[in-house]
N, CA, C and O atoms as CSV, one atom per row, in Angstrom:
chain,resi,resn,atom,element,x,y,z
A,1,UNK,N,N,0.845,-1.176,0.000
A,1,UNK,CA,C,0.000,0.000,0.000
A,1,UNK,C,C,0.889,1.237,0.000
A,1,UNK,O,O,1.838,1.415,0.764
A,2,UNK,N,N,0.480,2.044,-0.921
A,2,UNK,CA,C,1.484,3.720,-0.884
A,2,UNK,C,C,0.744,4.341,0.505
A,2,UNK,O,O,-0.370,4.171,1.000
A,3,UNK,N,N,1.948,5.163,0.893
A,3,UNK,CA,C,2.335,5.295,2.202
A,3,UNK,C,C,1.620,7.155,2.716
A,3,UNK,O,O,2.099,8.051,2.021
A,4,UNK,N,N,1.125,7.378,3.247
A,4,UNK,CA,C,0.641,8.856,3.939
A,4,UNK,C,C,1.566,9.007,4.296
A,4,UNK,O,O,2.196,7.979,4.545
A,5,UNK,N,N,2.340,10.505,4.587
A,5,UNK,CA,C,3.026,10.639,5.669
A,5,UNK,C,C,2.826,11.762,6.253
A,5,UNK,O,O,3.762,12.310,6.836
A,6,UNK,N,N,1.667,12.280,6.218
A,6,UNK,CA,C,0.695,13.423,7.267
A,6,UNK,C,C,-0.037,14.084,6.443
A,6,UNK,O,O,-0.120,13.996,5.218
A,7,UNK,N,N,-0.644,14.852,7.290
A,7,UNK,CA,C,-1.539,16.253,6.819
A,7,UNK,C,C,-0.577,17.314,6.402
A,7,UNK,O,O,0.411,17.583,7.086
A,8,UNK,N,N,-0.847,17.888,5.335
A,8,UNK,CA,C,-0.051,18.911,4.664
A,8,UNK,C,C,-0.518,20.253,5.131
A,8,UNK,O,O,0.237,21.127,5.557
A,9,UNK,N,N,-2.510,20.411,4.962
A,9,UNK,CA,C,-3.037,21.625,5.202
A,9,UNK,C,C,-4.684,21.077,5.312
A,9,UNK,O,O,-5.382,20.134,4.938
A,10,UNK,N,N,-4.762,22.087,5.930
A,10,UNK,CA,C,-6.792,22.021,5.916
A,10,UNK,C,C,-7.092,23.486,5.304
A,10,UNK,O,O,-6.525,24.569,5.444
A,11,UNK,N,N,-8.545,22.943,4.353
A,11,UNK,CA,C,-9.134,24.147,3.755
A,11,UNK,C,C,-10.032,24.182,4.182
A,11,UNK,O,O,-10.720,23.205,4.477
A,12,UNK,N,N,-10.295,25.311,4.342
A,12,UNK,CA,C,-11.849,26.030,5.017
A,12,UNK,C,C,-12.460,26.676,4.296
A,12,UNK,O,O,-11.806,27.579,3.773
A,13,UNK,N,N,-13.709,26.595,3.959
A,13,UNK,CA,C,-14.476,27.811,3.021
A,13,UNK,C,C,-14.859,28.793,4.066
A,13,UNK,O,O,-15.365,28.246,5.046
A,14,UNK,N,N,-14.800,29.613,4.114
A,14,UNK,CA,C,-15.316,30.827,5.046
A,14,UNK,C,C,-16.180,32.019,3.989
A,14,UNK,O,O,-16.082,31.970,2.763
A,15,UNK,N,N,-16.903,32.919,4.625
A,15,UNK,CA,C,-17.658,33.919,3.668
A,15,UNK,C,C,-17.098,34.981,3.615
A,15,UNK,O,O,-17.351,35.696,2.645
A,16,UNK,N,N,-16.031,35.508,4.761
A,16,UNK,CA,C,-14.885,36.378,4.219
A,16,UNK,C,C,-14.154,36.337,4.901
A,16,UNK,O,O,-14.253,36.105,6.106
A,17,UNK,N,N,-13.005,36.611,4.121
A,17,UNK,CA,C,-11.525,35.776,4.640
A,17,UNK,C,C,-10.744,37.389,5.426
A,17,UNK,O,O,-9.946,37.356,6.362
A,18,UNK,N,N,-11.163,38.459,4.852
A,18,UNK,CA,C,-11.098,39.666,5.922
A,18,UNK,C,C,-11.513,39.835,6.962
A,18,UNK,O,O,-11.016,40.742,7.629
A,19,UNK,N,N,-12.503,39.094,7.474
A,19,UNK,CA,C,-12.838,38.982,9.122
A,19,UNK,C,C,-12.341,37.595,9.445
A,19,UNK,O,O,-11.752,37.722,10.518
A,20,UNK,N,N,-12.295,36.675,9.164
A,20,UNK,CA,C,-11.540,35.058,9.370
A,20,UNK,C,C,-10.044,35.347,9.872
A,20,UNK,O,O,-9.593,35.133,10.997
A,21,UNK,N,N,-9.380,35.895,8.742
A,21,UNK,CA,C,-7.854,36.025,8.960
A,21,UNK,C,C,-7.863,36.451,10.501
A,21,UNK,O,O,-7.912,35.628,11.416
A,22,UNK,N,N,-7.806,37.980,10.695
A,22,UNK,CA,C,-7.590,38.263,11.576
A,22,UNK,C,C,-7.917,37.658,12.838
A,22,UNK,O,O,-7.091,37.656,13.751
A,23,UNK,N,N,-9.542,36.926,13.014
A,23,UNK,CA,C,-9.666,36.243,14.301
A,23,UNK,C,C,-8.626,34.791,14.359
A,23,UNK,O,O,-8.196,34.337,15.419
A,24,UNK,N,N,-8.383,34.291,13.215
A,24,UNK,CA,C,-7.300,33.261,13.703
A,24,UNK,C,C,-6.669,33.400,14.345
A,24,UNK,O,O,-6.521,32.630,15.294
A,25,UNK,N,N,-5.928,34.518,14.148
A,25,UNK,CA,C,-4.340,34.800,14.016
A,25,UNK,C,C,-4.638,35.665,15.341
A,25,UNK,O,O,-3.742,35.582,16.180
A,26,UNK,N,N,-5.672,36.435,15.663
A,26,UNK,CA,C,-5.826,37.293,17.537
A,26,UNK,C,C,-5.962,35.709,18.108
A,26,UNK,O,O,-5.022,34.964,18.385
A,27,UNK,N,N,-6.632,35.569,18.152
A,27,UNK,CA,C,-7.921,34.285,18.866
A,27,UNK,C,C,-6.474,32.575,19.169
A,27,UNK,O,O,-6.276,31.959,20.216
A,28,UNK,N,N,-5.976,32.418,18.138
A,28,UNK,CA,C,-6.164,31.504,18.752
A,28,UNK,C,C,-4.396,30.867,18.141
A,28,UNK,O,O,-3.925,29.741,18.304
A,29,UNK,N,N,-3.675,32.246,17.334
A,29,UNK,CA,C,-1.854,32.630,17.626
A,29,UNK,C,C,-1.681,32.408,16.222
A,29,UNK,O,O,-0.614,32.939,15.916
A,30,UNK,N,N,-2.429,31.668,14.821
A,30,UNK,CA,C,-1.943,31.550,13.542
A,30,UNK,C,C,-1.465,32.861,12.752
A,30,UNK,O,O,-1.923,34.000,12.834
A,31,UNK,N,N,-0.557,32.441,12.070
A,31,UNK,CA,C,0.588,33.511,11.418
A,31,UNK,C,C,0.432,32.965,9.872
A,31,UNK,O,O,0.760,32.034,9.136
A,32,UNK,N,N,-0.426,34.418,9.908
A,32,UNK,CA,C,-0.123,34.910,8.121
A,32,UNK,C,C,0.767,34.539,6.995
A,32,UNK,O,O,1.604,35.382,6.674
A,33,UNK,N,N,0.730,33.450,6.359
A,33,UNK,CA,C,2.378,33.361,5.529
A,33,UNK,C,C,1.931,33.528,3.988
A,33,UNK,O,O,2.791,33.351,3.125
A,34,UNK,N,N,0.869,33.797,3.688
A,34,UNK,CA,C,0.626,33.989,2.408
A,34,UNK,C,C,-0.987,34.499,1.821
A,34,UNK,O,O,-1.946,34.590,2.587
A,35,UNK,N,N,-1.055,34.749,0.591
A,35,UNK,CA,C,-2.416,34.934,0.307
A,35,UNK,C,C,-2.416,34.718,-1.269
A,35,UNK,O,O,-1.337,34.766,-1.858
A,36,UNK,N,N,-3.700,34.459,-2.034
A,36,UNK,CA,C,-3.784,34.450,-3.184
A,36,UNK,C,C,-5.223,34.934,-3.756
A,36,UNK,O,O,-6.290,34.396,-4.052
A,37,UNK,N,N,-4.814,35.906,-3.753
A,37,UNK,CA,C,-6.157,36.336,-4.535
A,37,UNK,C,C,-6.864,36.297,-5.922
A,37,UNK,O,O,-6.823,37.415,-6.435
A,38,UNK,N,N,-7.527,35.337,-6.731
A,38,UNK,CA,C,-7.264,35.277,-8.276
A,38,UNK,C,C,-8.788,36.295,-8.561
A,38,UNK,O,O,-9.902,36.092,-8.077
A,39,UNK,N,N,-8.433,37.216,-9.343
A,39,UNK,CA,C,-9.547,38.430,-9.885
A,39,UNK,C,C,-9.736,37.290,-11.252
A,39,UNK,O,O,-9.651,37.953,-12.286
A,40,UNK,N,N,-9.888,36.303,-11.460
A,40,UNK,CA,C,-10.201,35.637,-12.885
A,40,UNK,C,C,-11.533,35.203,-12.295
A,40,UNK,O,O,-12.607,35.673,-12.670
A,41,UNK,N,N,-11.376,34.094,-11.162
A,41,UNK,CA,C,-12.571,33.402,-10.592
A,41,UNK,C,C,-13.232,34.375,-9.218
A,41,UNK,O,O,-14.383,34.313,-8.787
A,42,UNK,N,N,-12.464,34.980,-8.876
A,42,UNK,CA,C,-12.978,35.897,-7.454
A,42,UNK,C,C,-13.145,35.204,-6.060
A,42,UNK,O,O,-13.883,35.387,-5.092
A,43,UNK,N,N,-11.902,34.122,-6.452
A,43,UNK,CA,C,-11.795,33.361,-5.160
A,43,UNK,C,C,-10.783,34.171,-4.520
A,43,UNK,O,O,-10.178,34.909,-5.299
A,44,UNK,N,N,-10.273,34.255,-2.715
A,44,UNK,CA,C,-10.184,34.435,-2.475
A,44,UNK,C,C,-8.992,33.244,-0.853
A,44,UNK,O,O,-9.360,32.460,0.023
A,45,UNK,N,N,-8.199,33.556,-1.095
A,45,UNK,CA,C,-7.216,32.300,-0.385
A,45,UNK,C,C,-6.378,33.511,0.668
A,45,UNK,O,O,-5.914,34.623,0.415
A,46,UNK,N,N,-6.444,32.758,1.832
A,46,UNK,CA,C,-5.236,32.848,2.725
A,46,UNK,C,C,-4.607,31.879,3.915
A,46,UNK,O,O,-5.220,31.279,4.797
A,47,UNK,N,N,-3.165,31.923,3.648
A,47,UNK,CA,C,-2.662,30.319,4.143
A,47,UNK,C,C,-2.201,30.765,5.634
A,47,UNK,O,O,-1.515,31.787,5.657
A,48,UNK,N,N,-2.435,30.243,6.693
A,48,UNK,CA,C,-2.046,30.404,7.745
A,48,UNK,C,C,-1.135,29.449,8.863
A,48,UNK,O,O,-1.816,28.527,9.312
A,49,UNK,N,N,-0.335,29.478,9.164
A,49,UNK,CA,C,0.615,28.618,9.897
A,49,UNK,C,C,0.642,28.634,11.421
A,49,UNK,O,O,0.839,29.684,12.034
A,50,UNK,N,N,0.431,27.399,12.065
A,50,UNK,CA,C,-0.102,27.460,13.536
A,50,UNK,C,C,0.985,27.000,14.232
A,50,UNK,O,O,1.897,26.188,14.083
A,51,UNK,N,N,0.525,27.907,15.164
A,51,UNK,CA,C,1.605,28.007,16.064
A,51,UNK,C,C,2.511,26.352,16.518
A,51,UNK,O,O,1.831,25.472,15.989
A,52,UNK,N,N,3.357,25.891,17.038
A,52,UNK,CA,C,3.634,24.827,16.962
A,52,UNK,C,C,3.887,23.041,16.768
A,52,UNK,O,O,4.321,22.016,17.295
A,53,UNK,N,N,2.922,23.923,15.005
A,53,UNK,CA,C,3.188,22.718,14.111
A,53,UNK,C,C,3.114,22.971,13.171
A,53,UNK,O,O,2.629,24.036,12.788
A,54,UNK,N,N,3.576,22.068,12.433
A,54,UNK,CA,C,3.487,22.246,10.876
A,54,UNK,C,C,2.539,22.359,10.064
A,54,UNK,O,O,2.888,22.421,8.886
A,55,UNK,N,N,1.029,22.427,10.356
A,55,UNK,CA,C,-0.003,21.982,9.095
A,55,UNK,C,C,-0.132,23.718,9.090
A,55,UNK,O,O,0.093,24.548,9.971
A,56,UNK,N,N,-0.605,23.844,7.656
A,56,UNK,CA,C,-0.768,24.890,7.384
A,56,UNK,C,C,-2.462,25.022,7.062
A,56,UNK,O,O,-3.098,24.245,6.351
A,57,UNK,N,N,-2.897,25.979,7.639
A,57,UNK,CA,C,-4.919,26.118,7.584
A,57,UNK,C,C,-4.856,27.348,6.407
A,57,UNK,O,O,-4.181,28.377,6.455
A,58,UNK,N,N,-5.928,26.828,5.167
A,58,UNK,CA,C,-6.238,27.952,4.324
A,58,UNK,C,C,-7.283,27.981,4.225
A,58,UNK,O,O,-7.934,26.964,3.986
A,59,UNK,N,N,-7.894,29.340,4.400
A,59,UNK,CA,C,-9.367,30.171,4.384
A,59,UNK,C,C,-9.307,30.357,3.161
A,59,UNK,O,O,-8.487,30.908,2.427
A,60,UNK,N,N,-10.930,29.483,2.900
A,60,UNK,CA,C,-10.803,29.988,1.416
A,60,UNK,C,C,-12.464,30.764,1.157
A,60,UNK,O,O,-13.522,30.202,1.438
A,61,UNK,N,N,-12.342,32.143,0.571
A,61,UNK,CA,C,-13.382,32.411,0.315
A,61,UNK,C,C,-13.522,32.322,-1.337
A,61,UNK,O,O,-12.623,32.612,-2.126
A,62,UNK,N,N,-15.441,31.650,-1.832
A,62,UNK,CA,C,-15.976,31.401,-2.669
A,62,UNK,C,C,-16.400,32.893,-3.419
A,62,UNK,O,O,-17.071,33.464,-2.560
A,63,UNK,N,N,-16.353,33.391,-4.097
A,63,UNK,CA,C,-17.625,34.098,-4.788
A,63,UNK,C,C,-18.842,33.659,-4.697
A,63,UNK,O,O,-19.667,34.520,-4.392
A,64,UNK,N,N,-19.430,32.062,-4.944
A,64,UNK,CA,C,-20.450,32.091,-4.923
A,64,UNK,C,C,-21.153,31.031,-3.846
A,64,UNK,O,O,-22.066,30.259,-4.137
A,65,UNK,N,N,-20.465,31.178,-2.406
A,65,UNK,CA,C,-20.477,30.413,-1.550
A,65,UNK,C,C,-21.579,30.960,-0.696
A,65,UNK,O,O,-21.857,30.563,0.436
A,66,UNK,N,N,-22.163,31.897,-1.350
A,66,UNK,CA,C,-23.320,32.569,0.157
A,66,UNK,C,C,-22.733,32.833,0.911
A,66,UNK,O,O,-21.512,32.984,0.876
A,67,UNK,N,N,-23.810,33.027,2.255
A,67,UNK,CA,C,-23.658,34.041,3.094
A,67,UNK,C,C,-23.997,32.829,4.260
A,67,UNK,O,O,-23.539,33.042,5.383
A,68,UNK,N,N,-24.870,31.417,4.021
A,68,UNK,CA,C,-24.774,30.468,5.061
A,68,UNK,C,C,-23.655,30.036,5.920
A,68,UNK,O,O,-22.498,29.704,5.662
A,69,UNK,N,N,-24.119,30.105,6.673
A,69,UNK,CA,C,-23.147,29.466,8.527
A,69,UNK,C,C,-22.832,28.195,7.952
A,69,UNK,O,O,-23.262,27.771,6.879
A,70,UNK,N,N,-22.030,27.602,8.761
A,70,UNK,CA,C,-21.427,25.924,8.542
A,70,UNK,C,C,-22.636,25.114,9.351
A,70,UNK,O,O,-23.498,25.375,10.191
A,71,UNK,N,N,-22.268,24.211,8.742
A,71,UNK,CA,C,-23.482,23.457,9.589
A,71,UNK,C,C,-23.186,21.546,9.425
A,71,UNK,O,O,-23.498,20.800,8.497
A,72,UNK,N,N,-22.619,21.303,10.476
A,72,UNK,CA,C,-22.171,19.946,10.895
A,72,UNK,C,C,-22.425,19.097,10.459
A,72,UNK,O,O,-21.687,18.148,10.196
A,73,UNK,N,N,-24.067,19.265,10.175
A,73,UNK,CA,C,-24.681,18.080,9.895
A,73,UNK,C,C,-24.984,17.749,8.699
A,73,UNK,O,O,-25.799,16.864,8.439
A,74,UNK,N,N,-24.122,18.684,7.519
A,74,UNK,CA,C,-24.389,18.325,6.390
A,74,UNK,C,C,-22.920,17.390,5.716
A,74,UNK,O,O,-21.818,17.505,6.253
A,75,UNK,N,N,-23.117,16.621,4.665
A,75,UNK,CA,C,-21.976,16.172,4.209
A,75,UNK,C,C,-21.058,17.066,4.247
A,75,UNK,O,O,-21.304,18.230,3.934
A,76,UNK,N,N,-19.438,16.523,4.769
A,76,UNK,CA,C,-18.396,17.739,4.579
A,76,UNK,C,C,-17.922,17.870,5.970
A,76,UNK,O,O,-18.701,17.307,6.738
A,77,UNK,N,N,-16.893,18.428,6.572
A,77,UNK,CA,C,-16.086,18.743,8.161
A,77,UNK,C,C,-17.412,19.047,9.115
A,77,UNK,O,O,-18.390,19.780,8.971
A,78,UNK,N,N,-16.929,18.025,10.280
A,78,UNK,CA,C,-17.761,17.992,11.002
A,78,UNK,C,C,-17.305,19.083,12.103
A,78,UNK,O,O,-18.008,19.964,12.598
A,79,UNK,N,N,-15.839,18.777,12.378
A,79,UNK,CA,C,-15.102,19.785,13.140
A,79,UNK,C,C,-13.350,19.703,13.285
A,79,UNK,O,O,-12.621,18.726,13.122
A,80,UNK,N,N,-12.995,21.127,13.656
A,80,UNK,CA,C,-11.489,20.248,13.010
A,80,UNK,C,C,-10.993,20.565,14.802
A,80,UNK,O,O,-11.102,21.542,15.543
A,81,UNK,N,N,-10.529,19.434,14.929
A,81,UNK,CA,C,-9.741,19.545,16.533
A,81,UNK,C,C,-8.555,19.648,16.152
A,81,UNK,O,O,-7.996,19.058,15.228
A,82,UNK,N,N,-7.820,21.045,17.470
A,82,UNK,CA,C,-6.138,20.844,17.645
A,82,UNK,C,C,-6.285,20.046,18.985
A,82,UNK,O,O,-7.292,19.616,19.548
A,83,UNK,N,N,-4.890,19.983,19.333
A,83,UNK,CA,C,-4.172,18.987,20.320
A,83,UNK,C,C,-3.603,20.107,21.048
A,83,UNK,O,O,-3.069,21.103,20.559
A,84,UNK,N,N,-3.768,19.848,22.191
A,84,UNK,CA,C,-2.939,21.100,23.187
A,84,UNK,C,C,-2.185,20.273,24.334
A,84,UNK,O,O,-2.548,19.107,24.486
A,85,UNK,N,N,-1.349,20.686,25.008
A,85,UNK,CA,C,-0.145,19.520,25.715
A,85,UNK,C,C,-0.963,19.190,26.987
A,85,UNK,O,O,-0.473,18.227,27.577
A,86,UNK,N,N,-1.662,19.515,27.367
A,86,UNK,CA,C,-2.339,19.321,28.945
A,86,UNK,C,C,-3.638,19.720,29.427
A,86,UNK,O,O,-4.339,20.335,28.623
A,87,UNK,N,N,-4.006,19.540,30.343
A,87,UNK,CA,C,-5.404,20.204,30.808
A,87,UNK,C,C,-4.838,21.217,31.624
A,87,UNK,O,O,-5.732,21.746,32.284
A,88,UNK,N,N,-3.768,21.685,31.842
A,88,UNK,CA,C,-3.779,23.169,32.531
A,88,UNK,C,C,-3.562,24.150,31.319
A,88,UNK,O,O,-3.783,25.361,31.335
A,89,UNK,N,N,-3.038,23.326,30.155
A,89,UNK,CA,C,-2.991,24.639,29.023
A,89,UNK,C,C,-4.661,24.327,28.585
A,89,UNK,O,O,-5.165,25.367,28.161
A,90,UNK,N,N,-5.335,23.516,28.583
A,90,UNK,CA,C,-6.367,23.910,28.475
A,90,UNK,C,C,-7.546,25.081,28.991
A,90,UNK,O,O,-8.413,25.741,28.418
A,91,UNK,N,N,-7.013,24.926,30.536
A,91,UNK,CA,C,-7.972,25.649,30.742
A,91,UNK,C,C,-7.128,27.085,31.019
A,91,UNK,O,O,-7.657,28.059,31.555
A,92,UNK,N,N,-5.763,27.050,30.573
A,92,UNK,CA,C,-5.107,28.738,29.942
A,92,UNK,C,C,-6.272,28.942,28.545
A,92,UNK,O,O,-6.635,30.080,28.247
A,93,UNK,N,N,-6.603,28.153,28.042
A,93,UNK,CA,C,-6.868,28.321,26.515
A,93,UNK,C,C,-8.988,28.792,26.862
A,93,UNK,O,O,-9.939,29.148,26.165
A,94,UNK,N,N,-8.786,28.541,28.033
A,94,UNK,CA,C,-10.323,29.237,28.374
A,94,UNK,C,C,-10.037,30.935,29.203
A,94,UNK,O,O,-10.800,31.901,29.231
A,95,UNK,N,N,-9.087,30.827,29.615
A,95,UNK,CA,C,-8.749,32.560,29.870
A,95,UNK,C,C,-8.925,33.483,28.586
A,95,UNK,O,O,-9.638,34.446,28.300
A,96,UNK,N,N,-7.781,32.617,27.841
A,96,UNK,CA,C,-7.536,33.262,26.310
A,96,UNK,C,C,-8.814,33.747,25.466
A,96,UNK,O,O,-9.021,34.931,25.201
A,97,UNK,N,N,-9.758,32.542,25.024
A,97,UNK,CA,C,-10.873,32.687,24.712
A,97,UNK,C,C,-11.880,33.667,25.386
A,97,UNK,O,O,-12.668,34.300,24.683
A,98,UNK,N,N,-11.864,33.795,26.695
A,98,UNK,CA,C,-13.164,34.996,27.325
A,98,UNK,C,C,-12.121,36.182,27.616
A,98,UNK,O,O,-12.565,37.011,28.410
A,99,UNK,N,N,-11.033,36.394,27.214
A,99,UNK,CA,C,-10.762,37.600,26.885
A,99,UNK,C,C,-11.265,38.221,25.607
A,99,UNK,O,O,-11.818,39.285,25.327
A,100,UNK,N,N,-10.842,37.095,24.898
A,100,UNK,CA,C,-11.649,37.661,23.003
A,100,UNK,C,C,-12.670,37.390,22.945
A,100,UNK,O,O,-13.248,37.280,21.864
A,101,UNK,N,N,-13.302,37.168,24.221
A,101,UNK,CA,C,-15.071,37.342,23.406
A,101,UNK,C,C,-15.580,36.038,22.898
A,101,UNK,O,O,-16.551,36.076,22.142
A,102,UNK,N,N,-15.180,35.166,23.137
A,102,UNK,CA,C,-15.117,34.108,22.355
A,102,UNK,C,C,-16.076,32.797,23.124
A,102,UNK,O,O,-15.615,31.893,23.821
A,103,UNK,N,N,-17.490,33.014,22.761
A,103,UNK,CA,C,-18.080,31.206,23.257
A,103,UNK,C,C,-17.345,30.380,22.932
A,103,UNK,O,O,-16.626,30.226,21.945
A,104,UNK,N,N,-17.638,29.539,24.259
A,104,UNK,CA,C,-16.982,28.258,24.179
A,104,UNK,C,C,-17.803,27.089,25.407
A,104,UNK,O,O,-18.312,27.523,26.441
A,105,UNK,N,N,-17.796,25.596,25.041
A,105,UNK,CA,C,-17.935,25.096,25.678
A,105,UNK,C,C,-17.260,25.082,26.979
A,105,UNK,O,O,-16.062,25.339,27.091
A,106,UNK,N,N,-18.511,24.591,28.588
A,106,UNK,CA,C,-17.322,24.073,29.400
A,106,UNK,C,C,-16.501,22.932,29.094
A,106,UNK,O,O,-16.760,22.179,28.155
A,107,UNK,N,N,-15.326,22.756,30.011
A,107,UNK,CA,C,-14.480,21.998,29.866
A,107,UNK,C,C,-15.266,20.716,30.463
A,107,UNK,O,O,-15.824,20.559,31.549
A,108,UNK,N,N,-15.100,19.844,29.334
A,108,UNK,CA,C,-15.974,18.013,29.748
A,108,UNK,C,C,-14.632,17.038,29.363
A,108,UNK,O,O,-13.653,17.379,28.699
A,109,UNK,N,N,-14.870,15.866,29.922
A,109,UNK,CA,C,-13.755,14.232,29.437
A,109,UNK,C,C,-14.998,14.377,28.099
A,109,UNK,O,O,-16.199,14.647,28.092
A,110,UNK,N,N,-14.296,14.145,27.367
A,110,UNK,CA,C,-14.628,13.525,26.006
A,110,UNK,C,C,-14.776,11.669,26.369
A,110,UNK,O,O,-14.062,10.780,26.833
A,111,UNK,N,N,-15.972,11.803,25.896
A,111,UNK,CA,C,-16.568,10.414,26.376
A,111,UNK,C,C,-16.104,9.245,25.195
A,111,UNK,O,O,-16.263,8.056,25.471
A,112,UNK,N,N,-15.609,9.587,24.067
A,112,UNK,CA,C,-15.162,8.716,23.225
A,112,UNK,C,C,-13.419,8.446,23.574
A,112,UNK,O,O,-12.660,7.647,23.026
A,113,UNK,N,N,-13.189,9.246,24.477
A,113,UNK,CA,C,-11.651,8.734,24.764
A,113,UNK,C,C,-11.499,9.546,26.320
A,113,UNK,O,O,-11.237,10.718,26.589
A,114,UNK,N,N,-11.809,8.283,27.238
A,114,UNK,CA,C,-11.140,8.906,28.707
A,114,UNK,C,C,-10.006,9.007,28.725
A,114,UNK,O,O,-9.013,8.631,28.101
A,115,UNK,N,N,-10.384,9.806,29.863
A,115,UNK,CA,C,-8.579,10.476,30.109
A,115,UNK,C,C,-8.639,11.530,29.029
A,115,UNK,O,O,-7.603,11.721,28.391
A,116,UNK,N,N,-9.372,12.015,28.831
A,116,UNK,CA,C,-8.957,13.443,27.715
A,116,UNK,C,C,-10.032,14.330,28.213
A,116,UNK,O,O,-11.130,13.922,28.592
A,117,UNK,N,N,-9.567,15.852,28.185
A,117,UNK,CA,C,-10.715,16.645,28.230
A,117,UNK,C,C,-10.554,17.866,27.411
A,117,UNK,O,O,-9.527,18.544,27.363
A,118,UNK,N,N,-11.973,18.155,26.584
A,118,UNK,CA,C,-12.381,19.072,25.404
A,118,UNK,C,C,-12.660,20.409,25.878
A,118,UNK,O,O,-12.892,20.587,27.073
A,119,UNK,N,N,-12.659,21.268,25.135
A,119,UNK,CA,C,-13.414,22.493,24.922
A,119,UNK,C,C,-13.839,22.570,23.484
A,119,UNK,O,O,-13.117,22.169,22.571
A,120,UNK,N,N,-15.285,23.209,23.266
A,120,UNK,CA,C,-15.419,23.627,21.554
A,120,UNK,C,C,-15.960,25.022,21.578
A,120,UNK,O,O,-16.601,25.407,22.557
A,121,UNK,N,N,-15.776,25.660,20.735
A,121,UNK,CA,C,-15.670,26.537,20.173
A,121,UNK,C,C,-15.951,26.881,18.589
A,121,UNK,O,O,-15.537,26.073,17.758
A,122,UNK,N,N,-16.671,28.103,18.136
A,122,UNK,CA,C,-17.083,28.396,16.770
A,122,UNK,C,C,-16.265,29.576,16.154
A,122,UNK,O,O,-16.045,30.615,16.776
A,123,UNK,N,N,-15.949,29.398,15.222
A,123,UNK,CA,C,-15.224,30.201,14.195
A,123,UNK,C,C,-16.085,31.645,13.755
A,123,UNK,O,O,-17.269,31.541,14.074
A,124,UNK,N,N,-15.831,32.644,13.255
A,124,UNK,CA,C,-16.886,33.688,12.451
A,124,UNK,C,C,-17.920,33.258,11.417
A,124,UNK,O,O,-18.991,33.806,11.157
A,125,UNK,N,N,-17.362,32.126,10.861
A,125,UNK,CA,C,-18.487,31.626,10.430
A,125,UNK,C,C,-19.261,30.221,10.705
A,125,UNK,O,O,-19.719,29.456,9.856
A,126,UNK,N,N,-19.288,30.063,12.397
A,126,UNK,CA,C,-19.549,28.875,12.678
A,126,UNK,C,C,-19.174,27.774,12.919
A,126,UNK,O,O,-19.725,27.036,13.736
A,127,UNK,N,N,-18.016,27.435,12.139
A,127,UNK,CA,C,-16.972,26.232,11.936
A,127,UNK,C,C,-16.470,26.129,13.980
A,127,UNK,O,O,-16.103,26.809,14.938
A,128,UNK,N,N,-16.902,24.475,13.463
A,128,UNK,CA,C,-16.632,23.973,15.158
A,128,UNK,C,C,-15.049,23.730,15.333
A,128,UNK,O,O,-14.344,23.000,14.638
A,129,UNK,N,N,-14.768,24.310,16.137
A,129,UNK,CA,C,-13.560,24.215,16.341
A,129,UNK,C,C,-13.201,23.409,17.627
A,129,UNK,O,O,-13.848,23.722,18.627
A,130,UNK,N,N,-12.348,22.504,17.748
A,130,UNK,CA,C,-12.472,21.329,19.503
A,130,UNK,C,C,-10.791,21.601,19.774
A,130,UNK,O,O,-9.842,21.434,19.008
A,131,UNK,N,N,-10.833,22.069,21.132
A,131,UNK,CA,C,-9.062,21.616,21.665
A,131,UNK,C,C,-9.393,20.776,22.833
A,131,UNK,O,O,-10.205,20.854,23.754
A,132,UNK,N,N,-8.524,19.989,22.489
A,132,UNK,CA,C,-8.237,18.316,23.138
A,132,UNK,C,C,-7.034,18.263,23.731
A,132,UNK,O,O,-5.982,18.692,23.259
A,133,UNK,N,N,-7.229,17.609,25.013
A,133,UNK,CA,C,-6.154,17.574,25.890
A,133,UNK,C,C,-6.198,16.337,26.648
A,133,UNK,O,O,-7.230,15.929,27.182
A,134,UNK,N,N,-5.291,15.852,26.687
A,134,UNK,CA,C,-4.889,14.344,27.341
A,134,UNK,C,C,-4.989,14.609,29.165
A,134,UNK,O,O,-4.030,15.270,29.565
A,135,UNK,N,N,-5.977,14.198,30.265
A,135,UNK,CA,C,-5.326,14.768,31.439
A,135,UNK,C,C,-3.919,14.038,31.361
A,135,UNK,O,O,-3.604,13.023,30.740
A,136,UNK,N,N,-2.872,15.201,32.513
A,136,UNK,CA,C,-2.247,14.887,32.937
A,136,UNK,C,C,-2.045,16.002,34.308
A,136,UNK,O,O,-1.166,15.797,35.146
């Protein structure tokens, strides 16, 4: 069998990538490393690099993607979880969040894997966002 050897990047459709960018990159530490704007199709791309790791997240806005919220339950990302080193940076990562304004779940064990505990959280346009933490 040919071989994976990780995630390269995740794409996101968002409805504008001028309010997206910036809450990444306040909210939650991703750094700007590029953009592509093509005036042919009126799409709209920007690649963002997270803080201590390698995958790179690109917001991509549609021209003709509407103005609809994400919504879980349709075919397509249900939610994209990061990994954070602990449950005390977790619940740093709930300071962080109600400084910016930011709903979020309380902190629960994720019932599909004890010994771990979640927070979730929604993007500007809805997109569920989960940080996962192993107790220790």
């Amino acid at each position: 069998m040919p071989t994976l050897t990780g995630v390269h990047h995740v794409a996101l459709t968002v409805t504008d990538v001028d309010r997206s960018e910036p809450w990444y990159e306040r909210v939650l530490g991703f750094e700007s490393i590029g953009r592509d704007d093509d005036e042919e199709t009126g799409r709209r791309k920007v690649y963002l690099r997270g803080p201590g790791f390698g995958i790179t997240l690109t917001l991509v806005q549609h021209p003709d993607a509407g103005r609809a919220l994400f919504d879980e339950r349709r075919p397509g990302l249900d939610h994209l979880s990061f990994s954070v080193p602990n449950n005390t940076c977790l619940r740093e990562w709930t300071d962080r969040l109600t400084e910016h304004g930011v709903t979020f779940s309380p902190i629960s064990e994720e019932q599909s894997a004890p010994g771990t505990e979640v927070i979730a959280l929604r993007d500007p346009d809805g997109i569920q966002l989960v940080l996962w933490a192993r107790e220790v």
